[in-house]
C-alpha positions in Angstrom: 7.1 -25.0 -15.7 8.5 -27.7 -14.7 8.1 -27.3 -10.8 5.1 -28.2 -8.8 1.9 -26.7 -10.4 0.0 -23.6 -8.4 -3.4 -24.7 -7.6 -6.3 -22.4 -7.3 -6.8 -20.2 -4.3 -10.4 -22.1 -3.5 -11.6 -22.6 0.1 -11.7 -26.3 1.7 -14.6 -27.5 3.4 -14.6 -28.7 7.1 -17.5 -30.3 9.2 -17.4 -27.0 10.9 -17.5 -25.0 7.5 -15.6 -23.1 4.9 -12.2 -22.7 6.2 -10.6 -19.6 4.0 -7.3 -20.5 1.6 -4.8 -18.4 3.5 -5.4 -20.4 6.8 -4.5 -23.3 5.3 -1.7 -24.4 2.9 -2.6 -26.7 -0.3 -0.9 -29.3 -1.4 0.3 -27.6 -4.4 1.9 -24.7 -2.5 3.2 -26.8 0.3 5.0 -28.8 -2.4 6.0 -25.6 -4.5 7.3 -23.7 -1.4 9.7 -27.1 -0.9 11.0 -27.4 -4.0 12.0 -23.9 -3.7 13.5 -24.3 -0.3 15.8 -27.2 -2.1 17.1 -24.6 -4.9 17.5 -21.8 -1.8 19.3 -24.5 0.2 21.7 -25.3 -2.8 22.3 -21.7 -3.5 22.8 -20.7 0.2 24.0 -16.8 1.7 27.0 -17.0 -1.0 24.8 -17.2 -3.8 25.8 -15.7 -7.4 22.6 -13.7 -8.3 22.8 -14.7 -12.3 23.5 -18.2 -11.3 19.9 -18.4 -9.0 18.2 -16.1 -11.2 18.5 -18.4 -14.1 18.0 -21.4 -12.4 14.9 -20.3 -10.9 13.7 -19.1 -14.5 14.1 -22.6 -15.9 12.4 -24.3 -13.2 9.3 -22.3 -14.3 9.5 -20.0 -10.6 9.9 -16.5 -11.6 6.9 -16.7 -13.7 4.7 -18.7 -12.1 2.2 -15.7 -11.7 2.2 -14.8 -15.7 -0.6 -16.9 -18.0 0.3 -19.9 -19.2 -0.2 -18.9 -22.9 2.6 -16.8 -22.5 5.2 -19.4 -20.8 4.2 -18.5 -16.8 2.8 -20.6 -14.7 -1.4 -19.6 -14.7 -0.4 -18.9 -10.6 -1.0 -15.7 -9.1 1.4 -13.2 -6.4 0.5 -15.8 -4.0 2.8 -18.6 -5.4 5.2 -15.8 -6.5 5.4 -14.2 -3.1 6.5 -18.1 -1.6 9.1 -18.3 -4.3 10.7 -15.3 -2.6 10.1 -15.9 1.1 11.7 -19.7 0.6 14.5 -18.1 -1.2 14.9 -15.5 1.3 14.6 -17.7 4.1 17.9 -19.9 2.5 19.6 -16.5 2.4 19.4 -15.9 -1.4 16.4 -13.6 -1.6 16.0 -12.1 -5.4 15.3 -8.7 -5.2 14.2 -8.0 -8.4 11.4 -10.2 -8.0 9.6 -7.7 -6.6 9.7 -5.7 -9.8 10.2 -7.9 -12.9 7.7 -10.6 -12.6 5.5 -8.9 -9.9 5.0 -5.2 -11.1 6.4 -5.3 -14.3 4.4 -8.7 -15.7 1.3 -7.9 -13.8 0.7 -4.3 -15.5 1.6 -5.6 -18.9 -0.4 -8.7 -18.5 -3.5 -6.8 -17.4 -2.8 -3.8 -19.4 -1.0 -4.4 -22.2 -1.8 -4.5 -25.9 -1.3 -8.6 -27.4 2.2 -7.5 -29.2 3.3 -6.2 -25.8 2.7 -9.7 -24.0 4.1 -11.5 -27.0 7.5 -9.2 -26.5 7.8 -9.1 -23.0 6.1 -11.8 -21.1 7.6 -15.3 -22.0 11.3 -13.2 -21.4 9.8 -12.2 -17.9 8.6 -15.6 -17.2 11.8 -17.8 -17.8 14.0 -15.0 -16.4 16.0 -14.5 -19.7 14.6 -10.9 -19.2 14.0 -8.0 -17.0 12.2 -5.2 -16.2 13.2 -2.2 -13.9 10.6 0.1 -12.3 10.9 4.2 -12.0 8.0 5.8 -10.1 10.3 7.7 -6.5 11.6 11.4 -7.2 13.7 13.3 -5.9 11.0 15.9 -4.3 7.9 13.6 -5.0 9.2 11.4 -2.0 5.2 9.6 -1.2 3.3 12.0 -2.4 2.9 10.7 -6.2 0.8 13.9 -7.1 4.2 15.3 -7.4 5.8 13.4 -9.9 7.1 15.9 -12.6 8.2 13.5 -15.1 6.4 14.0 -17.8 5.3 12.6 -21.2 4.2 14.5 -24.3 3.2 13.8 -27.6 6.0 14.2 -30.4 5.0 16.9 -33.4 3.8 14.1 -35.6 1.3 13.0 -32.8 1.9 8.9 -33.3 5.1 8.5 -30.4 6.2 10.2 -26.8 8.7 12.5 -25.6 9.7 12.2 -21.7 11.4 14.2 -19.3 12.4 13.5 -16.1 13.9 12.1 -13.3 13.8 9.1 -11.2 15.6 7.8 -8.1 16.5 4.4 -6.1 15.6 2.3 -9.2 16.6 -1.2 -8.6 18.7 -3.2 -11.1 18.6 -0.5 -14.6 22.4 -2.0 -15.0 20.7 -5.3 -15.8 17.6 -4.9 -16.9 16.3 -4.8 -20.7 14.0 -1.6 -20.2 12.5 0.1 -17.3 8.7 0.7 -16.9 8.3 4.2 -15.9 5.6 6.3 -14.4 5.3 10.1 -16.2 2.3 11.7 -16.3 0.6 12.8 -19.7 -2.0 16.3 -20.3 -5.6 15.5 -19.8 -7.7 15.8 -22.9 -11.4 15.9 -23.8 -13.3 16.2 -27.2 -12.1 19.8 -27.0 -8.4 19.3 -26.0 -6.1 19.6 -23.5 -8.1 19.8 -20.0 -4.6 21.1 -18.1 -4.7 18.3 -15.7 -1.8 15.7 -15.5 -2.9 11.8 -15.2 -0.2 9.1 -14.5 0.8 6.9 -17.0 3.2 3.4 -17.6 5.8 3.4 -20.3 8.6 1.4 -21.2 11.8 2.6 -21.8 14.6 0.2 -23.6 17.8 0.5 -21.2 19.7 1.9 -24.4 17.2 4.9 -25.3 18.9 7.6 -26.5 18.6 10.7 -23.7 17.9 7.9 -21.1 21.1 7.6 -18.5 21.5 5.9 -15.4 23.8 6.7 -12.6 24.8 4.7 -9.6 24.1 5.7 -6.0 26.5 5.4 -3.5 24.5 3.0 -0.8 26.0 1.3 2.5 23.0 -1.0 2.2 24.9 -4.5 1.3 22.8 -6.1 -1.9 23.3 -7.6 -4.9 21.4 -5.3 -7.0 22.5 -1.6 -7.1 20.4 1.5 -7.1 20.2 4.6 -9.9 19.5 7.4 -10.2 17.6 8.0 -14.0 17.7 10.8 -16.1 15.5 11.0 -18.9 16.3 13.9 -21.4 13.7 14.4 -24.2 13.7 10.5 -24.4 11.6 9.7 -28.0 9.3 6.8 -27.6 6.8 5.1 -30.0 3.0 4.9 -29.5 3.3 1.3 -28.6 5.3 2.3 -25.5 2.5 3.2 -23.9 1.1 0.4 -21.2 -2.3 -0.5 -21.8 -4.9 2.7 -22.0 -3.5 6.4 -21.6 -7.1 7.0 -19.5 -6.5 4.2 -17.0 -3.2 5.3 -15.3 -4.7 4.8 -12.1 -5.8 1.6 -12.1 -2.9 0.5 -14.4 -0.7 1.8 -11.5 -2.3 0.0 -8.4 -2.3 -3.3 -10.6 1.6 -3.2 -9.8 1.4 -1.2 -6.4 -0.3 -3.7 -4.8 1.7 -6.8 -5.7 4.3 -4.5 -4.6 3.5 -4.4 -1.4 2.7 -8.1 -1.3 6.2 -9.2 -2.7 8.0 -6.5 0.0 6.4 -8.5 2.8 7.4 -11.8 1.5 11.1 -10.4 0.9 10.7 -9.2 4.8 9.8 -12.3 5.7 12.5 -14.3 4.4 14.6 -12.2 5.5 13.0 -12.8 8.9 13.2 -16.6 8.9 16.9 -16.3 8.3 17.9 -14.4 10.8 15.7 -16.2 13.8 16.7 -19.7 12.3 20.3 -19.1 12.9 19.5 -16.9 16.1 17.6 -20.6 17.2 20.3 -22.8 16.5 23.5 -20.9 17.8 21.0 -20.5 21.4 20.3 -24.6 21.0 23.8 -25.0 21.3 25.7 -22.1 22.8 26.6 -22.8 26.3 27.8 -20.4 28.3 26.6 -21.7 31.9 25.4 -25.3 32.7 22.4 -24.9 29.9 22.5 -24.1 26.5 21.7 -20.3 26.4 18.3 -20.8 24.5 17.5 -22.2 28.0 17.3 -19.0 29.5 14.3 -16.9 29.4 16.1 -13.5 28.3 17.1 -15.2 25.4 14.2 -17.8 25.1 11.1 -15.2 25.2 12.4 -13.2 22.3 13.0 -15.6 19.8 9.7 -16.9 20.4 7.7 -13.4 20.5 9.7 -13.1 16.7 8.3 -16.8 15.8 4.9 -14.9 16.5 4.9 -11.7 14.9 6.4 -13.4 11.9 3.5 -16.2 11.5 1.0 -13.6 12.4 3.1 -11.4 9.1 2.7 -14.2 7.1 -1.1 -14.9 7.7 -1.7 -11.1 6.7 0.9 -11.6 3.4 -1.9 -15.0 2.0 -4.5 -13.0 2.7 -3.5 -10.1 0.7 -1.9 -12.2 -1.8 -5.7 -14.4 -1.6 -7.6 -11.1 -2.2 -5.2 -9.8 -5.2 -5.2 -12.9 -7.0 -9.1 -13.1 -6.2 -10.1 -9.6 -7.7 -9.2 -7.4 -10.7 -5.8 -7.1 -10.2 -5.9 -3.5 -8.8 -7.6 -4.8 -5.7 -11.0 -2.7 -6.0 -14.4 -3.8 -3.9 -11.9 -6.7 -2.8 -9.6 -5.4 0.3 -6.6 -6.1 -1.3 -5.4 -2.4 -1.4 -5.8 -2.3 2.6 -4.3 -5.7 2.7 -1.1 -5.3 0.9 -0.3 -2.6 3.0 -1.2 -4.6 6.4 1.0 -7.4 5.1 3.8 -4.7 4.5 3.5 -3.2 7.6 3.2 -6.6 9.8 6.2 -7.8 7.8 8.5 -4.9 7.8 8.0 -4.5 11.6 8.7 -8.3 12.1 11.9 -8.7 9.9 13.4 -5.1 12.0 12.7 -6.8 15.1 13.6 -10.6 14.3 17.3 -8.9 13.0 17.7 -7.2 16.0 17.0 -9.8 18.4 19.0 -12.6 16.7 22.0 -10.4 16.3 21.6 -10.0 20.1 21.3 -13.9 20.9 24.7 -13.9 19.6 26.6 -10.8 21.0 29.7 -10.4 19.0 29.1 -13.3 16.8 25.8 -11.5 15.8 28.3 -8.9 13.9 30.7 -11.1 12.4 30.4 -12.0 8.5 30.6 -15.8 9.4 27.2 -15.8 10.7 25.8 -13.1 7.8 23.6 -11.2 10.2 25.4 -7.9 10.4 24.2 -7.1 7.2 20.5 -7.4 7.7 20.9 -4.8 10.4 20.7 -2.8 7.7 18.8 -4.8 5.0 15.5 -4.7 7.6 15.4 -1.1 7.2 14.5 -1.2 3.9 11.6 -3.5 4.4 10.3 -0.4 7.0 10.9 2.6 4.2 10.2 1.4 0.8 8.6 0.9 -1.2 6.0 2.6 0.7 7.0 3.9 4.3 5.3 2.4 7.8 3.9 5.8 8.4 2.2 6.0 5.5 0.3 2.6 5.8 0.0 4.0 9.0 -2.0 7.1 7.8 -3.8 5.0 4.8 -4.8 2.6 7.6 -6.3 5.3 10.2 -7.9 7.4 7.3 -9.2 4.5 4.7 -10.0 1.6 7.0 -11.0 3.5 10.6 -12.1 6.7 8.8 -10.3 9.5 10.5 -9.5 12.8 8.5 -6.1 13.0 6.6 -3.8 15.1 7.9 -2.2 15.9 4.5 
């Protein structure tokens, strides 16, 4: 990589004490998250998505979370998750961060079997390729219980047939294979048990019985969304991620850098929009003062500047407590964490949008000041990949221990 080199998320010692490595930035990410700022800043809000996405490949920054024997960067999500705020704070955020690097490289780098890694992670790493990620159906919604794609053995017992259907899949038109979620028949010594278990496999983008189909979206992004259809899609043994008995744990391995990477795409997002909400109120003048002078427009801007440094506190911590457990966040927080830092971010981007639109009125909706399109764009950050009301209800039922509801 030839960047600036992640340093270990270790605590620093004060005269007071141990002061813990989200509160305070290192060296190494405070030079990393420049760097990147540079390549955002060259790029800018009229970026060409191949253009960035190889760049920041080559400069060693869309792997920087993947080993090191394997061409990444021996970082973790926390210098991954900076990589996309900076870029999303220059207005170039990469979507498919998120998934390639984040959920994609983490499960087969924890999970997967040596030839796996060989295949997939130095591609992932130096961007030359991608991964897609299927897990939302069309009447599964949040509740993954319902997921009816499913995988079965073939007659000759050594590959996989799957069936199903997935939906708002980011990127399939440019990705190499898409890691998909079905669920296989629990066995015992005696057979089949009846019970379905999720499980991780990838499917190459040119699979026979595999098809993808755009859906029509008024969100304005790069990337487009599909709709998958899988149709008695024959897979080898080897497609399998990691162990067929560790779904579970295979799954939150990738959920939870999910939700880390969605709050630092939130927060870029964020930054944008309040940074040019600052400097049109530094110099607008309407009356005798500029209009940032004014408290209307003053008090706003600056309860934004909050809730967005209070988001990004909750996004290192998370991103400290993934990188400092196993991976799928157990006995470490990072499960409750993730979603926090999803939350706080998704409900600071919404509200950052809407107020700097408002600081400038008519401007706010014109495309020379590329704000109209994050009215929607914050949405998203508030409905996927996991909705606010359902870190609302993991929140009051896992961390305050109130009964579920559903």
């Amino acid at each position: 990589m030839s960047g600036p080199s992640p340093s270990p998320n270790t605590s620093t010692r004060t005269g007071t004490g141990t002061i813990p490595p989200f509160l305070t930035e290192s060296e190494e990410h405070t030079a990393l998250r420049a760097a990147v700022a540079a390549l955002g800043r060259r790029h800018g809000r009229g970026y060409d998505r191949e253009t960035l996405w190889r760049e920041a490949g080559a400069l060693g920054y869309l792997g920087v979370n993947l080993p090191e024997e394997y061409g990444g960067g021996g970082g973790g999500i926390a210098e991954l998750s900076l990589v996309l705020e900076e870029l999303g704070a220059a207005g170039c955020p990469l979507l498919l961060m998120i998934v390639s690097p984040a959920i994609c490289g983490t499960v087969i780098a924890r999970f997967g079997t040596q030839a796996q890694k060989r295949q997939w992670l130095p591609g992932l790493a130096d961007g030359s390729r991608t991964m897609a990620f299927g897990i939302t159906e069309p009447d599964a919604g949040s509740n993954s219980h319902r997921i009816t794609t499913t995988a079965r053995r073939d007659d000759q017992g050594d590959g996989w047939i799957l069936n199903g259907r997935k939906v708002f899949v980011s990127g399939v038109d440019i990705a190499d294979a898409t890691l998909v979620v079905g669920r296989t028949e629990g066995r015992t010594g005696n057979g089949a048990t009846g019970s379905l278990k999720p499980c991780l496999f990838i499917v190459p983008r040119d699979a026979d019985g595999f098809t993808r189909t755009p859906i029509d979206m008024e969100l304005h992004a790069v990337e487009k969304q599909f709709e998958l259809v899988l149709d008695d899609v024959r897979l080898p043994a080897d497609a399998l991620v990691g162990d067929e008995d560790a779904g579970l744990r295979q799954l939150f391995a990738g959920l939870n850098p999910e939700r880390v990477m969605t709050a630092a795409y939130a927060l870029g997002m964020a930054r944008y929009a309040l940074d040019r909400a600052v400097e049109y109120a530094k110099t607008r003048q309407v009356w005798a003062a500029p209009i940032g002078a004014h408290q209307a427009i003053a008090h706003p801007l600056a309860q934004s500047h909050i809730e967005i440094e209070l988001a990004g506190l909750m996004l290192r911590k998370a991103a400290h407590l993934h990188d400092a457990g196993d991976g799928a966040g157990e006995g470490t927080g990072a499960g409750e964490a993730a979603n926090m830092a999803k939350y706080a971010a998704g409900e600071a981007c919404v509200r950052a949008v809407d107020r700097a639109v408002h600081t400038l009125g008519g401007n706010g909706l014109t495309r020379e000041y590329g704000l109209a399109s994050l009215v929607t764009a914050a949405r998203v950050a508030r409905i996927a990949p996991v909705s606010r009301e359902m870190i609302l209800n993991y929140v009051s039922h896992q961390s305050l221990g109130l009964p579920k509801s559903y």
